[in-house]
N, C-alpha and C positions, 0 to 999 in steps of 0.2 A: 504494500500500500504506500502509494507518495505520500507525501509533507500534505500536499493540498485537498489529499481526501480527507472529509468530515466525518465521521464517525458518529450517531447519534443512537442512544439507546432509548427506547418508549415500553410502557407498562399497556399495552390495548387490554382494555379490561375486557372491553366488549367480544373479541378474537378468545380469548384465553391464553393470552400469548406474550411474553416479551420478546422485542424485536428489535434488531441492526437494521440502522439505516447507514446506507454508505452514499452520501452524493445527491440525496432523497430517492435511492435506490432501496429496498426493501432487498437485504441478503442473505438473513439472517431470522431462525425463529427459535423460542425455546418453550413449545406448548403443556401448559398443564390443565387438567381438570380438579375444579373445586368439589371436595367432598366431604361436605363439613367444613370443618377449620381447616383441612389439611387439604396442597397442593399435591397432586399428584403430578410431576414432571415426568410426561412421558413420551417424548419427541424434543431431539434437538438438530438441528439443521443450518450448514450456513452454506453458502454459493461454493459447488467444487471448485470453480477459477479461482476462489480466494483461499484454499487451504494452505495449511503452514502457517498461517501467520497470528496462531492465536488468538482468533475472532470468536469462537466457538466459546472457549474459556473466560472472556471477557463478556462475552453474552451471559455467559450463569453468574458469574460474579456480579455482575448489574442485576440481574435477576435476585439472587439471594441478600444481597447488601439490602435492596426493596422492600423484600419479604422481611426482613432484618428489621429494618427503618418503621415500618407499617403495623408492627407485631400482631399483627391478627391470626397468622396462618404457621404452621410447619408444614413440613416436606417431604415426600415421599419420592424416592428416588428411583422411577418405573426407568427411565429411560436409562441405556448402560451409560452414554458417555455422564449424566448427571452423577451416577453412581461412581465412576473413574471420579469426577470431579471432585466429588467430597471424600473419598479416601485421600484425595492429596490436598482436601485444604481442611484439616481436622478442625480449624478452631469458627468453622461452620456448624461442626456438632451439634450446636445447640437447637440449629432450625429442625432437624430430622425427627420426624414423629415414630413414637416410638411404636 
């Protein structure tokens, strides 16, 4: 990604979804369903021309800082990469329902 692409992350509540915008390009989604309090993340996805570069990871971490920030909900980690995700970032911990 250049210097002059824009990165922007969005909570669409309406989709069930937080999403990467690149350029006001939509590249990016990391879909969950609500069940109860608990998010169920079970889809994650960013544009294969853009792999490598860490987009995917910055997606969920915007994603859970959110869910963090918001405290309404924990987390249920359906999808594998969310699952990879929070094994390496343990002091997430706390959102995952038990």
């Amino acid at each position: 990604m250049s210097d002059e692409q824009r990165e922007e992350f969005r909570h669409n509540h309406d989709e069930s979804r937080f999403e990467l915008w690149i350029d006001g390009e939509l590249v990016g989604e990391a879909d969950y369903t609500l069940v109860g309090q608990v998010a169920e993340f079970d889809h994650t996805e960013v544009d294969p021309a853009l792999n490598g570069q860490g987009l995917a990871s910055r997606l969920v971490t915007y994603a859970m800082d959110t869910v963090r920030a918001e405290g309404q909900w924990k987390v249920r980690a359906v999808c594998s990469y969310v699952a990879i995700w929070f094994r390496r970032h343990p002091d997430y911990a706390d959102l995952l329902a038990s």
